[in-house]
VEXSEFI-719139 format. One record per residue (C-alpha): residue number from 1; residue in one letter; x negated, y, z negated. Coordinates in nm, 2 decimals, always signed. Each point is the difference from the previous one (the first is absolute). Layout:
<sites>
{site NUM,"A",{X,Y,Z}};
...
</sites>
This chain:
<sites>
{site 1,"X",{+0.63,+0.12,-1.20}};
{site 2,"X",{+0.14,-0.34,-0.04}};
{site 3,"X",{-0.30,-0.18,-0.09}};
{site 4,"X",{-0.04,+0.29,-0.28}};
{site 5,"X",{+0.36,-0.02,-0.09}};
{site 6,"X",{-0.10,-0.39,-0.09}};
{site 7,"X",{-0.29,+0.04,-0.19}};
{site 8,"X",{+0.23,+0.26,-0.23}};
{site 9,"X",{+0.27,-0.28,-0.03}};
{site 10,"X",{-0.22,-0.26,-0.08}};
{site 11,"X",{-0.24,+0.21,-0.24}};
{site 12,"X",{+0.35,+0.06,-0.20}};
{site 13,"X",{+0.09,-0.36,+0.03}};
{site 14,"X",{-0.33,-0.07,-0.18}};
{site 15,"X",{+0.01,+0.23,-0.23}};
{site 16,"X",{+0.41,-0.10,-0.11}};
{site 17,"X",{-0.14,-0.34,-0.06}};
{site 18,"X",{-0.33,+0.12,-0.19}};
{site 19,"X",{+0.26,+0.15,-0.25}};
{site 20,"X",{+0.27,-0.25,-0.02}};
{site 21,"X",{-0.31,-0.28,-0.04}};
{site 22,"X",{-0.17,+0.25,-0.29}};
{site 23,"X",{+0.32,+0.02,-0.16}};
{site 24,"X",{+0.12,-0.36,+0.02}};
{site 25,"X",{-0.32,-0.09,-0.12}};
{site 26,"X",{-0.04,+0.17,-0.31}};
{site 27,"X",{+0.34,-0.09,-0.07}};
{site 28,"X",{-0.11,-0.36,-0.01}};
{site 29,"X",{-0.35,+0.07,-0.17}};
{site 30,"X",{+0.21,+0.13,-0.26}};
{site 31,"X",{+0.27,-0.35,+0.00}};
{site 32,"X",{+0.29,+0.23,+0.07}};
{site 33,"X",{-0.07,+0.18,-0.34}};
{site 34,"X",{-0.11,+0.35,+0.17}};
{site 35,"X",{+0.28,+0.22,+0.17}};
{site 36,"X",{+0.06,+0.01,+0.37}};
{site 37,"X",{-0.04,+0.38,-0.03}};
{site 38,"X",{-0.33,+0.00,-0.18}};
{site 39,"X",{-0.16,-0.28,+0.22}};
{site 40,"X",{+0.09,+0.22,+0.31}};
{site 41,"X",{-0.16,+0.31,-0.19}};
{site 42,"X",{-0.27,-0.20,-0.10}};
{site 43,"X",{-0.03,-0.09,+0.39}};
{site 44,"X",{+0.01,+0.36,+0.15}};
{site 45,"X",{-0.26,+0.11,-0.22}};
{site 46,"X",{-0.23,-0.31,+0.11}};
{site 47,"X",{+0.07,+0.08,+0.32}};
{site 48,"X",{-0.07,+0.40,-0.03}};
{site 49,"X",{-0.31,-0.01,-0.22}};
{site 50,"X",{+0.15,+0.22,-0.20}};
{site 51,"X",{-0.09,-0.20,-0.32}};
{site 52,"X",{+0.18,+0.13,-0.29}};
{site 53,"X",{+0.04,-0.28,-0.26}};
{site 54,"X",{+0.12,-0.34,+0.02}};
{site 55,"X",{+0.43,+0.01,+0.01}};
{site 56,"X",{-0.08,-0.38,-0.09}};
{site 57,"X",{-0.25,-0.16,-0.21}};
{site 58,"X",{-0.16,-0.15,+0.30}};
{site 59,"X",{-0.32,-0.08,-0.22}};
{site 60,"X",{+0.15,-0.24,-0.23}};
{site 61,"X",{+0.21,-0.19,+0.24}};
{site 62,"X",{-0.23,-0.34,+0.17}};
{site 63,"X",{-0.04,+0.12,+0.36}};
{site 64,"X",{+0.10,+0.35,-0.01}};
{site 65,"X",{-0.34,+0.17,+0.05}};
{site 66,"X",{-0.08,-0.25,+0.30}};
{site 67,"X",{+0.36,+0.03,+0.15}};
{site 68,"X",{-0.02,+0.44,+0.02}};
{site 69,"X",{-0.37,-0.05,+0.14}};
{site 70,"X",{+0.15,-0.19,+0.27}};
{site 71,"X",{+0.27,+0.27,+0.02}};
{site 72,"X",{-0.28,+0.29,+0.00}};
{site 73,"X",{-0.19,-0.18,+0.28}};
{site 74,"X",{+0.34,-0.10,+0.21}};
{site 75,"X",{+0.27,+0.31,-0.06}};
{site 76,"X",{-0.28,+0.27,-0.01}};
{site 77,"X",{-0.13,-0.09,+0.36}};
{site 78,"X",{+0.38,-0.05,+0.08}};
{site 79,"X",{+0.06,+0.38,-0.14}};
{site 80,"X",{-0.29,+0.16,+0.18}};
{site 81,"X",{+0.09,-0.17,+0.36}};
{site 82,"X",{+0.35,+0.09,-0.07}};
{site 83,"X",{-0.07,+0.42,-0.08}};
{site 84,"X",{-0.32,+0.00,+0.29}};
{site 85,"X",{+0.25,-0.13,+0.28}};
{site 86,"X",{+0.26,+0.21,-0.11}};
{site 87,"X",{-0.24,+0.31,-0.02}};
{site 88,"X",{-0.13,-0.10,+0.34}};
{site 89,"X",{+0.39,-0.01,+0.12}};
{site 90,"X",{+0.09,+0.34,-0.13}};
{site 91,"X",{-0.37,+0.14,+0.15}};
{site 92,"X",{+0.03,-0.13,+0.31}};
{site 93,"X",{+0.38,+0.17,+0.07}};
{site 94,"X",{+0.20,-0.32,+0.00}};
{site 95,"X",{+0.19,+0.08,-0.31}};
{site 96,"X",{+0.10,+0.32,+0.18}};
{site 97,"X",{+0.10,-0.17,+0.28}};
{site 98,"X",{+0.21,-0.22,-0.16}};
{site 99,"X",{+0.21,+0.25,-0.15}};
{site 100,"X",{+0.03,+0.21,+0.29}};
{site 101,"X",{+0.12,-0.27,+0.21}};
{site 102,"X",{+0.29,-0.03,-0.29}};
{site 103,"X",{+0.06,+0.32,+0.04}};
{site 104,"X",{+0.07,-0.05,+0.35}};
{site 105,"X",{+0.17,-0.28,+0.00}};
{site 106,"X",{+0.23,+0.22,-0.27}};
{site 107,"X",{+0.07,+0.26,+0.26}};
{site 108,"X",{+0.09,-0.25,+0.27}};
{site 109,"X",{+0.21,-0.18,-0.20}};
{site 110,"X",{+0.22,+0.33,+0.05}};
{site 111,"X",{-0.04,+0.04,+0.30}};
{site 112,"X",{+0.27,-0.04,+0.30}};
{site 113,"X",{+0.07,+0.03,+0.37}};
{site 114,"X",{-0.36,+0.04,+0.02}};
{site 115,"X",{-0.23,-0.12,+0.27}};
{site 116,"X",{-0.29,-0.22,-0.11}};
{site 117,"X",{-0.31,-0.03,+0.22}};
{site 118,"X",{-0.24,-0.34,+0.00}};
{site 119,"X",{-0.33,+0.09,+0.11}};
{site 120,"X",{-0.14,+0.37,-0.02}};
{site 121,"X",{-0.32,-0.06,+0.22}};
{site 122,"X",{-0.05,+0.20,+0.33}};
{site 123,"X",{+0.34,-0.06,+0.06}};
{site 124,"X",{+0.21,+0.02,-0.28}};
{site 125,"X",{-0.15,+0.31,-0.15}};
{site 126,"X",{+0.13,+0.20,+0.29}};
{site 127,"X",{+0.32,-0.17,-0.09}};
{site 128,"X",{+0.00,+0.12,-0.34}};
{site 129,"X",{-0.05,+0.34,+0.07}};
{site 130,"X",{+0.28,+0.03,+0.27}};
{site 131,"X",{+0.23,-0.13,-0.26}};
{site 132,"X",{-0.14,+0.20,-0.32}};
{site 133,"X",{+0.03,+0.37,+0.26}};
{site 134,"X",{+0.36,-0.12,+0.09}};
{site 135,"X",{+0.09,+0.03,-0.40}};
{site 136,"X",{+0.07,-0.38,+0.06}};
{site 137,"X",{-0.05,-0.24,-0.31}};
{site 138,"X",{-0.29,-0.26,+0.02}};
{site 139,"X",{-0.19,-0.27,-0.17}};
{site 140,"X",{-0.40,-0.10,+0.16}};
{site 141,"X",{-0.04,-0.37,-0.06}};
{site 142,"X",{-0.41,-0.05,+0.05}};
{site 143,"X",{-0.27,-0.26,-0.14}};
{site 144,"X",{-0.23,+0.31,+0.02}};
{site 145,"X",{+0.04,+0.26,-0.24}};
{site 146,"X",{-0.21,+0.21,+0.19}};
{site 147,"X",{+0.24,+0.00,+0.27}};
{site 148,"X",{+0.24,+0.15,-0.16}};
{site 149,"X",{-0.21,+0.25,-0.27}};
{site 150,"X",{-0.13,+0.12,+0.37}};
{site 151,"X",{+0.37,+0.09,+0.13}};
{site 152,"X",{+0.09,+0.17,-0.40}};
{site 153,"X",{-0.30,+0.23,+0.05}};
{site 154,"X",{+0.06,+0.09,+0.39}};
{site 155,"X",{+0.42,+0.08,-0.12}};
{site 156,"X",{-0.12,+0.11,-0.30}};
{site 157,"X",{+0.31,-0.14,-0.16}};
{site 158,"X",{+0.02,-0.30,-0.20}};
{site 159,"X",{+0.20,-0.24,+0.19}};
{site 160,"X",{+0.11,-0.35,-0.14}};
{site 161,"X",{-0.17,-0.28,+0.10}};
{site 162,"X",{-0.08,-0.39,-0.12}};
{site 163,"X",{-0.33,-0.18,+0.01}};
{site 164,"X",{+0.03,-0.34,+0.10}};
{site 165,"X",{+0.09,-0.22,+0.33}};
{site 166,"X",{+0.23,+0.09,+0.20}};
{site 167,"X",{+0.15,-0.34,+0.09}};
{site 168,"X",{+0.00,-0.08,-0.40}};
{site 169,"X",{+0.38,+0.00,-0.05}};
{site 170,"X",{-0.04,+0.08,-0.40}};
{site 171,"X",{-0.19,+0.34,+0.20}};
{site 172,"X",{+0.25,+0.06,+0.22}};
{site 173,"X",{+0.25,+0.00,-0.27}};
{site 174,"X",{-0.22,+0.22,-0.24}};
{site 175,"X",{+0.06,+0.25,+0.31}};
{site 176,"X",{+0.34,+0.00,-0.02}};
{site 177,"X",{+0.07,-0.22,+0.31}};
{site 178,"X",{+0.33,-0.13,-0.12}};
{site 179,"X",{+0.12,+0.37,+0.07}};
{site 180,"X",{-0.20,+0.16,+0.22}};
{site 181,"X",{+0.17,+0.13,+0.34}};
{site 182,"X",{-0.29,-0.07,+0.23}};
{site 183,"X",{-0.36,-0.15,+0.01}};
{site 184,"X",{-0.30,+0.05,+0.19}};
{site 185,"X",{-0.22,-0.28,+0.05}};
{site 186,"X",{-0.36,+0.12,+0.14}};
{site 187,"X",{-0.24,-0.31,-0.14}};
{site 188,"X",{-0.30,-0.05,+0.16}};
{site 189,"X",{+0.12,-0.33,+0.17}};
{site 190,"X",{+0.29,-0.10,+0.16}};
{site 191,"X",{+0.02,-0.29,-0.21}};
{site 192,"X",{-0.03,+0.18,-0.32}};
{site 193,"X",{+0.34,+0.22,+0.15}};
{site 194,"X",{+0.21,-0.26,+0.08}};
{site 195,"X",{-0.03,-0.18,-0.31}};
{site 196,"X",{+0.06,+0.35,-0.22}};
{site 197,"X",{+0.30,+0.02,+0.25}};
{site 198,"X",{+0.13,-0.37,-0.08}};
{site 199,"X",{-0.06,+0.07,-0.40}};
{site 200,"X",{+0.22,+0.37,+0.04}};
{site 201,"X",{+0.24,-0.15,+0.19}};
{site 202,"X",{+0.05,-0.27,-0.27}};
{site 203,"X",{+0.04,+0.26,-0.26}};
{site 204,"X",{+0.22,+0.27,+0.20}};
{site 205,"X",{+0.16,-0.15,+0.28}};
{site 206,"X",{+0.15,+0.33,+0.08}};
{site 207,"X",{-0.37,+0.21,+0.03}};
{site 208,"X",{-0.06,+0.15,+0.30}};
{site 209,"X",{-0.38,-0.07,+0.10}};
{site 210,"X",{-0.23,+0.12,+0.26}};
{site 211,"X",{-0.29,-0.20,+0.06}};
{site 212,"X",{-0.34,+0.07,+0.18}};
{site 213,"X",{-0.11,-0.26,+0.21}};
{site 214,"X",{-0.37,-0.08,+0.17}};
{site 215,"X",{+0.16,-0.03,+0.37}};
{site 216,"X",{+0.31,-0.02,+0.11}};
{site 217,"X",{+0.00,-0.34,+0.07}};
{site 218,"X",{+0.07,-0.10,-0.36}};
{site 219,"X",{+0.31,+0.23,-0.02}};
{site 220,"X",{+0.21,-0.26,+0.04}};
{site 221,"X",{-0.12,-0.24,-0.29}};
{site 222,"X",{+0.07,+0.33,-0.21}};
{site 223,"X",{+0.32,+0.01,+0.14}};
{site 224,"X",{+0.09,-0.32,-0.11}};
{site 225,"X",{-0.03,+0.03,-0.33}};
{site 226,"X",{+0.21,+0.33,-0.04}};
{site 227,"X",{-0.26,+0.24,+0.05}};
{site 228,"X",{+0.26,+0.33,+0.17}};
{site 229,"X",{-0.28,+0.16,+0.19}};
{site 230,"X",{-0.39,-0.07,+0.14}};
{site 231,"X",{-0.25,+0.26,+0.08}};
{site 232,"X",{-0.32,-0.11,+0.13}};
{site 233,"X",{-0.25,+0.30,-0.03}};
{site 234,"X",{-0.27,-0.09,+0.30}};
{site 235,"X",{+0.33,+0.01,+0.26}};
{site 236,"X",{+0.13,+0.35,-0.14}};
{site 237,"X",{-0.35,+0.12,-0.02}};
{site 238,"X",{-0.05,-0.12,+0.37}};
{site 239,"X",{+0.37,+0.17,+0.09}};
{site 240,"X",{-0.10,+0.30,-0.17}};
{site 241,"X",{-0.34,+0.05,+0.20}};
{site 242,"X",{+0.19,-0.02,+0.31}};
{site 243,"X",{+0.27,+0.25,-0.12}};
{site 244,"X",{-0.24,+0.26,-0.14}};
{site 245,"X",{-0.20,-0.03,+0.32}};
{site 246,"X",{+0.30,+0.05,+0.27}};
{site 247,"X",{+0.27,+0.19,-0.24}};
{site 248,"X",{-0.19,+0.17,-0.26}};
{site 249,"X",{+0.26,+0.29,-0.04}};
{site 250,"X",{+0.27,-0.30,-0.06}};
{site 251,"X",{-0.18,-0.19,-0.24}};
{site 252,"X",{-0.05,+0.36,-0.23}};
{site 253,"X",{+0.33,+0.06,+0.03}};
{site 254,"X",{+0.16,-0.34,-0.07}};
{site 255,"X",{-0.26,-0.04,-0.32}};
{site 256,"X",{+0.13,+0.34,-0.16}};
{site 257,"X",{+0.37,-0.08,+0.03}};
{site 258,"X",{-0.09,-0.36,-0.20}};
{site 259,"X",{-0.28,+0.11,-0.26}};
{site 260,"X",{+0.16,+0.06,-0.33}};
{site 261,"X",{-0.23,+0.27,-0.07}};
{site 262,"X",{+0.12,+0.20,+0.31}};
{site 263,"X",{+0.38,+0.12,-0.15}};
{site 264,"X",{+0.09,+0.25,+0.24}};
{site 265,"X",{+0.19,-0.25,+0.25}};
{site 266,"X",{-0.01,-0.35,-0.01}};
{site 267,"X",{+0.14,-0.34,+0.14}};
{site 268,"X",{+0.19,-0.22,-0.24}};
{site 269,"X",{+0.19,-0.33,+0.00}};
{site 270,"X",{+0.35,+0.07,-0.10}};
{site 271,"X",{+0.25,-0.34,-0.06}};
{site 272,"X",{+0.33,+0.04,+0.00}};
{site 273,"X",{+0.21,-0.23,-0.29}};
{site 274,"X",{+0.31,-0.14,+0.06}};
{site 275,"X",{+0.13,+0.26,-0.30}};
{site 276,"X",{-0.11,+0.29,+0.22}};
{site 277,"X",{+0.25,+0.23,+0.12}};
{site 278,"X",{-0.19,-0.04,+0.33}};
{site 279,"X",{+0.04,-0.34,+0.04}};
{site 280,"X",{+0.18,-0.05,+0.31}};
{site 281,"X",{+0.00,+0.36,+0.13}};
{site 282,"X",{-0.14,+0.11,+0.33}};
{site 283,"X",{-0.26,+0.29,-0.01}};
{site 284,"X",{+0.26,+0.21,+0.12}};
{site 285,"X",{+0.24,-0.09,-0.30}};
{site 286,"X",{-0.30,+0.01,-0.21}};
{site 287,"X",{-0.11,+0.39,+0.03}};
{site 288,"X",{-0.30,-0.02,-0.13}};
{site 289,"X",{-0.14,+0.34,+0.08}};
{site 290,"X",{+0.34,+0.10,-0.20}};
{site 291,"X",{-0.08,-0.22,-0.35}};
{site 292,"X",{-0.38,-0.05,-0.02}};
{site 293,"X",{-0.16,+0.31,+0.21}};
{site 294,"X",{-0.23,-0.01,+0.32}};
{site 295,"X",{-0.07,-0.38,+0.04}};
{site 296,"X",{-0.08,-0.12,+0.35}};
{site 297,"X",{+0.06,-0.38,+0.07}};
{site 298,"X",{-0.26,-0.19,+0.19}};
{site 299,"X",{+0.15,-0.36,-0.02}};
{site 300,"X",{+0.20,-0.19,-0.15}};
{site 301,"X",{-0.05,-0.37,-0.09}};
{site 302,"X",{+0.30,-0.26,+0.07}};
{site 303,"X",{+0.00,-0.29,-0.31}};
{site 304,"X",{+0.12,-0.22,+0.24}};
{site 305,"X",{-0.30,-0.06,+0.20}};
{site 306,"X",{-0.26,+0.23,-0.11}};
{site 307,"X",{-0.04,+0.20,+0.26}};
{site 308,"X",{-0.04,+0.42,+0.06}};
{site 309,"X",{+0.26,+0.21,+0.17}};
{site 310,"X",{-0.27,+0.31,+0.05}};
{site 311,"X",{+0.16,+0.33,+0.07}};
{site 312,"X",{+0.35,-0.09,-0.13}};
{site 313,"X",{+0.29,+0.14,+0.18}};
{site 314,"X",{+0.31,+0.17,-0.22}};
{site 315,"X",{+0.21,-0.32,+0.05}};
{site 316,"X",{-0.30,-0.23,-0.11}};
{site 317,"X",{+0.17,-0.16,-0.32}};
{site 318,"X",{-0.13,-0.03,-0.36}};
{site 319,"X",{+0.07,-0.34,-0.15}};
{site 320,"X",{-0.08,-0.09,-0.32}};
{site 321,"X",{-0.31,-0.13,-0.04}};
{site 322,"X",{-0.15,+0.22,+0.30}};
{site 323,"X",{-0.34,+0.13,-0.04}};
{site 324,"X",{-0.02,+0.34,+0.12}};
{site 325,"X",{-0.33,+0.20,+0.08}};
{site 326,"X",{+0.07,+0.36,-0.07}};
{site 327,"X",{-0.23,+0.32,+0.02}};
{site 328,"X",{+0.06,+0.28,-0.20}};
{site 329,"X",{-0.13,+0.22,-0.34}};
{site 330,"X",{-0.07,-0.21,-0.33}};
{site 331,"X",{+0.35,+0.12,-0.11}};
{site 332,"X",{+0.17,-0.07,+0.26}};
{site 333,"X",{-0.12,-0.37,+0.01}};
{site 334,"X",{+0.09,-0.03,-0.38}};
{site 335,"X",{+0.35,+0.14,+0.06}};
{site 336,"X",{+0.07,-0.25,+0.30}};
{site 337,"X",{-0.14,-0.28,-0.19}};
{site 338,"X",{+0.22,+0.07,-0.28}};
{site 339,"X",{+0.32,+0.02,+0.20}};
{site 340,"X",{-0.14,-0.35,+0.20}};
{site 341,"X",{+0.04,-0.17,-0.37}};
</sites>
């Protein structure tokens, strides 16, 4: 598409200076006596063939006749390439391309607290739809447009998305980046990740990113550079053939309580802000059975140091800034988030 985009540019390059050369000339065949305005008319119908009658006595002036055949010969060719490689841009889709990407980059441009995803291969398309059947905003960042015409038609829904590389910071930015909450980097390479990572985090120091990672051995490179969380696929796959062989029933039950698509009971993050009326009450003080409904507390995660406190007791504390894993009903979650800030 670039090579075409080119030709177009330099076809209408030609063609700007066939007319400007047509019209300068005639204007000097003529020693300034013909008008600017009938030199250039005399010029565009040159260049179309169109042939009415001379604007300018081009007869009687010495040279006229040999400078338009030279104009005939020069612009004419110039006119034809110019309207057979812009035919052959319109033909071939480009054109239609072009403005849809606008219009993406249009909707984007609106777009916030959104999660944008780099790379919708065998990876990130799975990504893509976890997000779009969570009612979660997102943006597909792809150099393959049939990546991400092949997710559209699977969602049937016409989700927004950006051709172009993902580590192109003018790309990132057409996605929204700048204010995005979190981004998914699932790149073919590890290389290609990190730097998508670097450029990000560059942009929005404040993005939350989850990157996925050949092996685990190049988590901590990712790390290094900002990157909040590493997945590497081949381990989890491995971990997950072990778990569906010796807990099956576990596994099944686990994976309905996190899908977004399974909204009968589920298992959410909730954090609790230091403007929380929770901050700093125990469980106990907290009642949460009383204020939100039916929410059972698996664990609670200490900012200190990161780690879990599973099966909390009633005196277990909630600071601010504690991550707690509750399980409960859809509206029950929403109503404890709300009152964690």
């Amino acid at each position: 598409m670039e090579e075409r985009r080119r030709r177009v540019y330099i076809a209408t390059v030609l063609l700007g200076i066939s007319f400007i050369f047509g019209t300068v000339g005639f204007f000097a065949v003529g020693h300034g006596e013909w008008s600017v305005e009938d030199c250039a008319y005399m010029t565009a119908i040159t260049l179309t063939t169109v042939g009415y009658n001379e604007t300018v006595p081009v007869s009687s002036a010495p040279g006229g006749r040999v400078f338009t055949i030279v104009l005939m010969m020069g612009g004419v060719a110039a006119l034809l390439y110019f309207a057979s490689t812009f035919m052959a841009f319109i033909v071939e889709g480009d054109l239609r391309t072009l403005l849809g990407s606008k219009r993406m980059e249009k909707i984007t441009r609106n777009m916030k607290d959104h999660y944008v995803v780099c790379g919708v291969g065998r990876t990130g398309c799975h990504t893509v739809r976890m997000l779009y059947r969570a009612n979660l905003q997102v943006v597909m960042v792809d150099r393959s447009k049939n990546h991400l015409k092949t997710i559209a038609e699977h969602e049937e829904a016409q989700l927004p998305y950006i051709v172009g590389d993902c580590t192109s910071e003018e790309i990132l930015r057409d996605a929204g980046i700048e204010r995005a909450k979190g981004l998914f980097c699932a790149l073919d390479s590890d290389q290609a990740n990190l730097y998508a990572v670097l450029t990000a985090k560059e942009i929005n120091p404040d993005l939350r990113v989850v990157a996925k990672v050949s092996d685990s051995a190049a988590a901590r490179k990712f790390k290094l550079v900002g990157t909040d969380e590493v997945v590497a696929p081949t381990e989890l796959g491995g971990k997950r053939l072990f778990s569906q062989m010796t807990e099956p029933a576990a596994v099944y039950f686990l994976e309905q309580l996190t899908l977004p698509d399974k909204l009968d009971l589920m298992v959410r993050e909730v954090k609790v802000t230091a403007s929380s009326p929770l901050a700093g009450q125990t469980l106990a003080e907290a009642d949460l059975r009383r204020q939100v409904g039916n929410v059972l507390i698996l664990a609670i995660r200490q900012p200190q140091n990161g780690e879990f406190t599973y099966n909390p007791k009633p005196t277990s504390r909630l600071v601010s800034g504690a991550s707690v894993m509750a399980m409960g009903a859809p509206e029950e979650i929403q109503r404890f988030r709300d009152l964690a800030g």
